[in-house]
C-alpha positions in Angstrom: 33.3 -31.0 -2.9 29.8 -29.8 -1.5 27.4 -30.6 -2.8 25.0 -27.9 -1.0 22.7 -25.7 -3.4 24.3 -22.2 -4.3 21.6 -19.5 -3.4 22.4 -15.9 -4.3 19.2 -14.8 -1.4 20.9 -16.9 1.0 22.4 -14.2 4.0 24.6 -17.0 5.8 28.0 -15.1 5.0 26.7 -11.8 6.0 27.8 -12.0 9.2 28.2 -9.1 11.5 32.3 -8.7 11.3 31.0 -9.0 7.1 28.3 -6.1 7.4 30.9 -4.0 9.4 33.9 -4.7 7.0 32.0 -3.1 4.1 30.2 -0.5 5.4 33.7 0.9 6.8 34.8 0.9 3.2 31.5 3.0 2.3 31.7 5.0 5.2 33.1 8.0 3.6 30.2 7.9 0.8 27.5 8.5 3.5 28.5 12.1 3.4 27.6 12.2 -0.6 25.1 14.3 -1.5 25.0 15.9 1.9 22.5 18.5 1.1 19.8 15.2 0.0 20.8 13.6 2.7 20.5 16.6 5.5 16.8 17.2 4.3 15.8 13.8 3.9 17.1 12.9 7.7 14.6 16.9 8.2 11.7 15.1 6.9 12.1 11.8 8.2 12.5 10.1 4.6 15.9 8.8 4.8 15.4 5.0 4.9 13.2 5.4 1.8 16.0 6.6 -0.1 19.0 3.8 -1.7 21.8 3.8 0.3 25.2 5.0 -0.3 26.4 1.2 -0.9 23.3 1.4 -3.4 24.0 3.6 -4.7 27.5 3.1 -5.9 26.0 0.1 -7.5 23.7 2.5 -9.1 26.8 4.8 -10.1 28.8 1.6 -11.2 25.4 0.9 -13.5 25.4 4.1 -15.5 29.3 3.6 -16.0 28.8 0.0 -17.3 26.2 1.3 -19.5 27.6 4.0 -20.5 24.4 5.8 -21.4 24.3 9.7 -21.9 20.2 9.7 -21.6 18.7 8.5 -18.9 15.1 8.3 -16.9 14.6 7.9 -13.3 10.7 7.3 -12.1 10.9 7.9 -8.7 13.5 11.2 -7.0 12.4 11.8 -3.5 14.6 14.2 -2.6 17.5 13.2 -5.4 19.7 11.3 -3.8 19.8 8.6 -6.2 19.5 10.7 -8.9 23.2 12.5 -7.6 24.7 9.0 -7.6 23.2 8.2 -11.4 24.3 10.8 -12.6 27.9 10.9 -10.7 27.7 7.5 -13.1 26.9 9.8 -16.3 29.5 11.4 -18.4 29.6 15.2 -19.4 26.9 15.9 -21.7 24.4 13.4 -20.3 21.0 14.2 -19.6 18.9 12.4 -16.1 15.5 13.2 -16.2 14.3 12.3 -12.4 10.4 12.5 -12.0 8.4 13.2 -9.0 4.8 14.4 -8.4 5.1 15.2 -5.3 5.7 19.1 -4.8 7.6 19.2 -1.3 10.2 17.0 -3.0 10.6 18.1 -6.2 11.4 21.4 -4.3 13.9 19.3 -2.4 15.4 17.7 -4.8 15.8 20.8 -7.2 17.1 22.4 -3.7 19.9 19.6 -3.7 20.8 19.5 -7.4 21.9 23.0 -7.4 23.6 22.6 -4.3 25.7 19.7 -6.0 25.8 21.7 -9.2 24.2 18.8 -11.1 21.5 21.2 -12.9 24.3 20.1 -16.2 23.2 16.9 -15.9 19.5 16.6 -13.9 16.3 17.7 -15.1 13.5 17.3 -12.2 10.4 17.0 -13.7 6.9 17.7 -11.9 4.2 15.4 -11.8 2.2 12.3 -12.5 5.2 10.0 -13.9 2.6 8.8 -16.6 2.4 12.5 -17.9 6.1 13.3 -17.7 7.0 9.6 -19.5 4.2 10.6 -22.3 6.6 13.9 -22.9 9.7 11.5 -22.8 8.8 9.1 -25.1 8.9 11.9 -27.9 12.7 11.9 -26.8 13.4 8.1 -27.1 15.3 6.1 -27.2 16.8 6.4 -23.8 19.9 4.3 -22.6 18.8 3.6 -19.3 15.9 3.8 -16.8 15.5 3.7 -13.0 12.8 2.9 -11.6 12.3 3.2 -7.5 8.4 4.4 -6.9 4.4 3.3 -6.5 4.7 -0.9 -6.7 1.6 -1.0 -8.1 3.0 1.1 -11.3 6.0 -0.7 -11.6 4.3 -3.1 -14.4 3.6 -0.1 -16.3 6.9 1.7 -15.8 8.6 -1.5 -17.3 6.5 -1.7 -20.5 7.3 2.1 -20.9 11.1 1.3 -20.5 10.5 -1.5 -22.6 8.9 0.7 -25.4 11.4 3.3 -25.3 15.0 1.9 -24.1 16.8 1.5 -27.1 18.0 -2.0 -27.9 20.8 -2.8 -25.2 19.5 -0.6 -23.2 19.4 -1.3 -19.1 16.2 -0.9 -17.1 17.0 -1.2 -12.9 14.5 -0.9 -10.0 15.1 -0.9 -6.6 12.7 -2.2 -4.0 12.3 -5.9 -5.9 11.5 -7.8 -2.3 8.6 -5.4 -1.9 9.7 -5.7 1.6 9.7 -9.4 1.6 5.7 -9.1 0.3 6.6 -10.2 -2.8 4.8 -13.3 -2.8 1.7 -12.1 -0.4 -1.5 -13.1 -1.1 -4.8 -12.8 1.0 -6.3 -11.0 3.0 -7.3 -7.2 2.2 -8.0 -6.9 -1.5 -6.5 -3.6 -1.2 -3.1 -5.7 0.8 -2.8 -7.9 -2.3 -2.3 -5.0 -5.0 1.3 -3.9 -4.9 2.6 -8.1 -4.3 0.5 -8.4 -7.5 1.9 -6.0 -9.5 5.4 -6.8 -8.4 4.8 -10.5 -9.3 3.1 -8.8 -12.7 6.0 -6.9 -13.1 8.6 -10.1 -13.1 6.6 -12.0 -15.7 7.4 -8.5 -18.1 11.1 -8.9 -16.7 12.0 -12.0 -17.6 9.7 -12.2 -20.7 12.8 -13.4 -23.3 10.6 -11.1 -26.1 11.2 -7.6 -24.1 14.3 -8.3 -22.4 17.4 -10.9 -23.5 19.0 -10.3 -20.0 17.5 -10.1 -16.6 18.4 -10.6 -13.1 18.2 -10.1 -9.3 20.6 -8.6 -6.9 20.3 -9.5 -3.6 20.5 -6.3 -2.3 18.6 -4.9 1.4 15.5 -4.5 -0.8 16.1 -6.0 -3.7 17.5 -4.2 -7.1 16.4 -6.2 -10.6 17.9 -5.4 -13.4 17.1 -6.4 -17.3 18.8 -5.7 -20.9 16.2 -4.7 -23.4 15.8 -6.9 -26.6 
């Protein structure tokens, strides 16, 4: 018996032969959402979207949860939003938001390409603004949340506040790029490892959430039940 430590962040089994094993049995998922994926690789985005192994995980999620309303605070150009969704059954509503004009164009762009406008509403603007017009809709079954780091605390307690009980909040990007834990330095340098660390204290606060985790995933994808 060994009696070396378990670690779900330790990589020593992801060896090369490992990586290459699973990303063969993905490979035909990299041509999902072709339309996202052609304008993202355009503007030079593409490694700031999930990738198509993350976003199976993401699909899998919404199955699991089996929510029929559903927030994402973050689109880009709506790639995750097509594999949410893909996770949604008929009569589910996503509502992706993104204040960023050039991608709300592209991701509206994509969603009718994939015929998604059934299931994906892309709404314009500050996220606070468009999750003040949500909250009239609450409760919502599940909320994704892949955007600013230094909103992320604030995103949660609105998830918190309007999940319904049960409910799942996700949100990629957890490692903050392995600055997680960063201190000094630039003031301004210290502001999204804070918020992230701010934004784990709400996570695994036993009062707001009974469930919450981390996946070990390239960047990181937390996940937590809501009370």
């Amino acid at each position: 018996m060994t009696t070396d430590k378990r670690d779900i962040f330790s990589r020593q089994h992801l060896v090369p032969e490992v990586a290459s094993y699973f990303g063969a049995l993905t490979a035909p998922d990299d041509g999902y959402a072709a339309h996202a994926v052609d304008a993202m690789e355009k503007a030079g985005v593409r490694a700031l979207s999930v990738s198509a192994l993350e976003g199976r995980l993401l699909e899998t999620y919404a199955r699991l949860s089996g929510a029929r309303k559903a927030v994402e605070i973050g689109t880009l150009y709506g790639y995750s939003a097509h594999w949410l969704a893909r996770g949604l059954p008929e009569g589910a509503r996503l509502y992706t938001l993104e204040k960023d004009p050039a991608c709300v164009n592209a991701a509206k762009d994509a969603v009718e390409a994939s015929n998604l406008s059934r299931k994906i509403t892309v709404m314009e603007g500050p996220a606070a603004d468009s999750l003040k017009t949500l909250a009239k809709l609450a409760p919502f079954d599940l909320c994704f949340i892949d955007a600013d780091a230094e909103s992320y605390p604030a995103y949660l307690k609105w998830a918190a506040a309007n999940l319904r009980p049960g409910g799942l909040v996700l949100a990629g990007g957890a490692f903050l790029k392995g600055r997680v834990c960063a201190e000094g330095g630039e003031p301004a340098a210290n502001a999204a490892p804070r918020a992230m660390r701010e934004f784990f204290h709400i996570l695994f606060d036993g009062d707001r959430f009974v469930s919450a985790s981390i996946l070990p995933t390239g960047e990181g994808l937390a996940a937590g039940i809501k009370a």
